[in-house]
C-alpha positions as CSV (number, residue, x, y, z in Angstrom):
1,X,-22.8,61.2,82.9
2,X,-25.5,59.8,81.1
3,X,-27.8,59.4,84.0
4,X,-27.2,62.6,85.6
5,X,-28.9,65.3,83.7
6,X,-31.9,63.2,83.4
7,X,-32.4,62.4,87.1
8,X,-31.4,65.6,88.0
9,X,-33.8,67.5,85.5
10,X,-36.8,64.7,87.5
11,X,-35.7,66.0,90.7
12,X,-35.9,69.3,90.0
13,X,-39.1,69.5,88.1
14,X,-40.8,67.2,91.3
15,X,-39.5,70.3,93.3
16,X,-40.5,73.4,91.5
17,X,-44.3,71.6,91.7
18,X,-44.6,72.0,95.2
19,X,-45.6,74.1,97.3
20,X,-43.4,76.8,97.4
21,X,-41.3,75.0,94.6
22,X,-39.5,77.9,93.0
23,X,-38.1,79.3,95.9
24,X,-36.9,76.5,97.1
25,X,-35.1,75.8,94.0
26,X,-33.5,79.3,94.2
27,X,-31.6,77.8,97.5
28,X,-31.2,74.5,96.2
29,X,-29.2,76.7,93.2
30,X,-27.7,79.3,95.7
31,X,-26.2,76.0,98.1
32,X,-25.4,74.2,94.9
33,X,-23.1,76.9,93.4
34,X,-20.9,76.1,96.6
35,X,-21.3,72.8,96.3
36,X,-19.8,73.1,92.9
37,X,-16.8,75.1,94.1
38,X,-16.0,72.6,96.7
39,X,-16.1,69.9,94.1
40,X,-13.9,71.8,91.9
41,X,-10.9,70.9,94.1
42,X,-11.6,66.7,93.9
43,X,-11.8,67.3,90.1
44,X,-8.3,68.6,89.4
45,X,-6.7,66.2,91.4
46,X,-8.8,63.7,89.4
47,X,-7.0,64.9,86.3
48,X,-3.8,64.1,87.2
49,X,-4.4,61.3,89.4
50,X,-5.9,58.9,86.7
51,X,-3.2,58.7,84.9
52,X,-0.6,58.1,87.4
53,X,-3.3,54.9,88.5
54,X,-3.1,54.1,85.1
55,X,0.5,53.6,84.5
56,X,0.7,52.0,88.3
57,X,-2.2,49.5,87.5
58,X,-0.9,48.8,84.0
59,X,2.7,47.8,85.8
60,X,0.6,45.8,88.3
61,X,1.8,47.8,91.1
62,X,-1.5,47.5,93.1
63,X,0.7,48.4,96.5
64,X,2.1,51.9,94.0
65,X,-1.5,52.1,93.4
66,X,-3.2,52.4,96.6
67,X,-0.4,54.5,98.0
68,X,-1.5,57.2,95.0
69,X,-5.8,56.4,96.1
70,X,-4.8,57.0,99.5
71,X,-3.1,59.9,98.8
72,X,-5.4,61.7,96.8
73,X,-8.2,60.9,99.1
74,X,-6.1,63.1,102.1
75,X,-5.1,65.7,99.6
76,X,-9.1,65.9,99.2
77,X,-10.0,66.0,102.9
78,X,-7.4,68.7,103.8
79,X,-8.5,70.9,101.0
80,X,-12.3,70.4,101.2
81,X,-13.0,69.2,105.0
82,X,-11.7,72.9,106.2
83,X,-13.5,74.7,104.0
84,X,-16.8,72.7,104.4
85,X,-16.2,73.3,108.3
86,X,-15.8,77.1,107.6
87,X,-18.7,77.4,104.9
88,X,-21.0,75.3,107.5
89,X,-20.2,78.2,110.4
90,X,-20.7,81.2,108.1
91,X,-23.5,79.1,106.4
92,X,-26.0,81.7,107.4
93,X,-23.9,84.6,105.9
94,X,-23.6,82.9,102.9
95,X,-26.9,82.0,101.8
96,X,-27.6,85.9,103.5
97,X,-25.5,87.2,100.2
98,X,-27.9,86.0,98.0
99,X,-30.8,88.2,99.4
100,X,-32.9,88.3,102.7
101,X,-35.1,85.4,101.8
102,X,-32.2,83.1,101.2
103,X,-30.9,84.0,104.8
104,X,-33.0,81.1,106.7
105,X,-31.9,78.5,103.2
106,X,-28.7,77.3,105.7
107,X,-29.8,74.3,106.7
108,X,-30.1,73.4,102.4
109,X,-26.3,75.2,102.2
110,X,-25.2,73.0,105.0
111,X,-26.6,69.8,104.3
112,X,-24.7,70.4,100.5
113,X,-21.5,70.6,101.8
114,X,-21.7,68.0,103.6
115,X,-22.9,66.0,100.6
116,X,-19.1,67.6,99.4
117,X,-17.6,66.2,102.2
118,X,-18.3,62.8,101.0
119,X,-18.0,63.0,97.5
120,X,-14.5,64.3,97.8
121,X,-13.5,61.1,99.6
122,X,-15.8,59.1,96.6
123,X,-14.3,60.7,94.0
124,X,-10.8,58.7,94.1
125,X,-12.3,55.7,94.9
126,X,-14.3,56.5,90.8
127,X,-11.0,57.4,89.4
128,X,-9.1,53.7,90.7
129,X,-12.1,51.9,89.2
130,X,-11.6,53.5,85.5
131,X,-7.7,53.5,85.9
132,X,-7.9,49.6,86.3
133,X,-10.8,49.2,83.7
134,X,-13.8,48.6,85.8
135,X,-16.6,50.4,83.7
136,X,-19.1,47.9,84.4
137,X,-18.5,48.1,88.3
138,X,-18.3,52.3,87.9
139,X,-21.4,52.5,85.6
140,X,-23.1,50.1,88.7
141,X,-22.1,53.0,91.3
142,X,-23.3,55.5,88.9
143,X,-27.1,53.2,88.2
144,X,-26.9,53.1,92.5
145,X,-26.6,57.0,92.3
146,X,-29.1,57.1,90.2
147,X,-31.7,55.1,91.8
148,X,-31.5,56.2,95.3
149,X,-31.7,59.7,94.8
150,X,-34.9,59.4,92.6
151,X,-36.2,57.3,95.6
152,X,-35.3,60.0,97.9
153,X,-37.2,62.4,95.7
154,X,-40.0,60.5,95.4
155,X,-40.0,59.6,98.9
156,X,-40.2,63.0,100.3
């Protein structure tokens, strides 16, 4: 979580300084408080599923284990796939809420739930690596993250 806010505060200051910057932040923002709500889903199951990999991987039951990853990973896709299908069709309705010059911002509204989509699969795969211990091999995802989405910025 270290890395986050400061990429994130780079990307976002390389975007308000283009053209146009601060209004395409405002649906960068308006897309990203859905984003959020999808994610909020992933993040509960998270809670409880850590543990449960904990006390499997601590009993060495790696076949327990998997069972639980695999588990929470479908629990994830039923919640958030539907939903991201539903907020992708009334994508333009959505971002339309926020005010008339937000109603052509679907295509940013889409593209982060789709970014949803996949993070909600990610987000057990995080959880198994701390519950068996792997910080390094976590913190490497997290310096991966990192990296490629200032290179992204930086490349657009």
């Amino acid at each position: 979580s270290m890395l986050v806010g400061p990429v994130t505060w780079v990307c976002y200051a390389m975007l308000v300084n283009q053209p146009n910057g601060y209004a395409e932040m405002g649906a960068f923002n308006a897309a990203n408080q859905r984003f959020t709500l999808l994610m909020f889903f992933p993040g509960v199951l998270e809670q409880a599923t850590l543990p449960m990999l904990s006390e499997r991987l601590g009993h060495n039951d790696k076949e327990r284990a998997l069972k639980i990853l695999f588990m929470s990973i479908k629990i994830n896709v039923a919640i958030v796939y539907p939903l991201v299908a539903l907020g992708g069709i009334l994508s333009p309705l959505i971002m339309a809420l926020y005010g008339v010059g937000f109603q052509n911002e679907w295509p940013t509204l889409v593209l982060a739930l789709f970014t949803a989509s996949i993070l909600s699969i990610q987000t057990p795969v995080g959880v198994l690596l701390q519950a068996a211990g792997k910080m390094w091999p976590a913190t490497a995802t997290s310096i991966a993250w990192a990296a490629t989405f200032l290179i992204a910025a930086f490349s657009l």
